[in-house]
N, C-alpha and C positions, 0 to 999 in steps of 0.2 A: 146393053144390047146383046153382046154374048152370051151373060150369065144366062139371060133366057132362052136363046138358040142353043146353047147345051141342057138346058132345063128340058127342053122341048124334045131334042135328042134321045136322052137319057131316059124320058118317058115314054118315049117310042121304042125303046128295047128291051124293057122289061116285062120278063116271061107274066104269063097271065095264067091263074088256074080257075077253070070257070067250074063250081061245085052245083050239077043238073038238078038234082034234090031240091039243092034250098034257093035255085035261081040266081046266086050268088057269085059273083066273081072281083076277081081280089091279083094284085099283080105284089110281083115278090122278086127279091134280089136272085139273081141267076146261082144254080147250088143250093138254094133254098132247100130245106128237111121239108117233105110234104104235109108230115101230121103238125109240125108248130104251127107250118102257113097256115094250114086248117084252122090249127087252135086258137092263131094270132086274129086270125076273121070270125071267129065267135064261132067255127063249123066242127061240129061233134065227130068226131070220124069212131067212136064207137053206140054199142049197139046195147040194149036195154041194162043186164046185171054187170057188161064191162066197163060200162061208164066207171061201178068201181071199182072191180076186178080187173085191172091191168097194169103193164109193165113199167108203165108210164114214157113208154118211148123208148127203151132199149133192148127190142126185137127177142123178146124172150115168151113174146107169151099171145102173137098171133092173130091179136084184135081186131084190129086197126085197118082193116085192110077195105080197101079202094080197088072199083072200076073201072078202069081207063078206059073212055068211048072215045077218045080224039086226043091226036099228037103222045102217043105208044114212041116213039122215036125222041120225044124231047124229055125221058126221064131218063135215069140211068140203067144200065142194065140190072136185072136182078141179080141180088145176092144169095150166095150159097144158104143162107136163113131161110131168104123167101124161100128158094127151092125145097125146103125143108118141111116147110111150114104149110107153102100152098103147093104142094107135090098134087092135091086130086084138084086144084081148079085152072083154070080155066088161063092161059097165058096173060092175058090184060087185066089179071087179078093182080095186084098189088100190097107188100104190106108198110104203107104210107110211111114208117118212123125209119124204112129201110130205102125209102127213096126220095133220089136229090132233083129237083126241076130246072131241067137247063133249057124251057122255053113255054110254048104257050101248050097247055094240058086243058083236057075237060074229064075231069072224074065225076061217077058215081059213088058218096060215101054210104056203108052200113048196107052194102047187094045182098040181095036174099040169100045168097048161097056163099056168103063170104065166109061165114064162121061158123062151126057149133056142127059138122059132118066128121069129125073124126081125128082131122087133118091136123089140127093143133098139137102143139108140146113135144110129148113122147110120146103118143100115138102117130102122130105124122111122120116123126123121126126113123121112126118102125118101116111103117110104112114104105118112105123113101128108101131107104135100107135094104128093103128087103123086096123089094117089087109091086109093092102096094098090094 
């Protein structure tokens, strides 16, 4: 009778990331990396030719990045990368291998304007740098 009123528990507080695209939502250990959970739910968090041009997850090359439309408050703060990286978009742009989920999130992956303006690498870098 316990094991289940903590089963039960346990299910009730674990963050949830509902991905709006594919209608898909998937619950994950609290700290959870955003892009594995994606990865771990079958959910592509890149966009046509990055599928194979990318970093593979160690925020070097700006792909991956996610919408946050709901609970902006239960990821982590951005990192000096993001800031790097997504310098011209849009605050609740995200780059998912760069953020941890400490509660219930709703992202849009693969946003039209996430990738492919400038912002990436050592363009961005410049950018950020130097005042855009």
């Amino acid at each position: 009778m316990l094991v289940s009123w903590c089963s039960l528990r346990f299910a009730e507080t674990v963050p949830t990331i509902q991905f709006e695209q594919e209608g898909q939502q998937v619950g994950c250990i609290e700290g959870a990396n955003l892009r594995k959970a994606a990865l771990d739910a079958g959910v592509n968090p890149y966009k046509s030719l990055n599928n194979l041009n990318n970093c593979s997850g160690v925020g070097q090359c700006g792909t991956c990045v996610m919408e946050v439309l709901e609970g902006e408050a239960n990821l982590s703060p951005r990192s000096d990368v993001e800031e790097v990286y997504l310098a011209d978009r849009p605050a609740n742009f995200r780059l998912s291998c760069r953020t941890t989920v400490n509660g219930d999130v709703t992202v849009r992956t693969r946003p039209a304007e996430g990738v492919g303006r400038g912002s990436n690498s050592l363009v961005g870098a410049i950018k950020s740098l130097f005042g855009r």
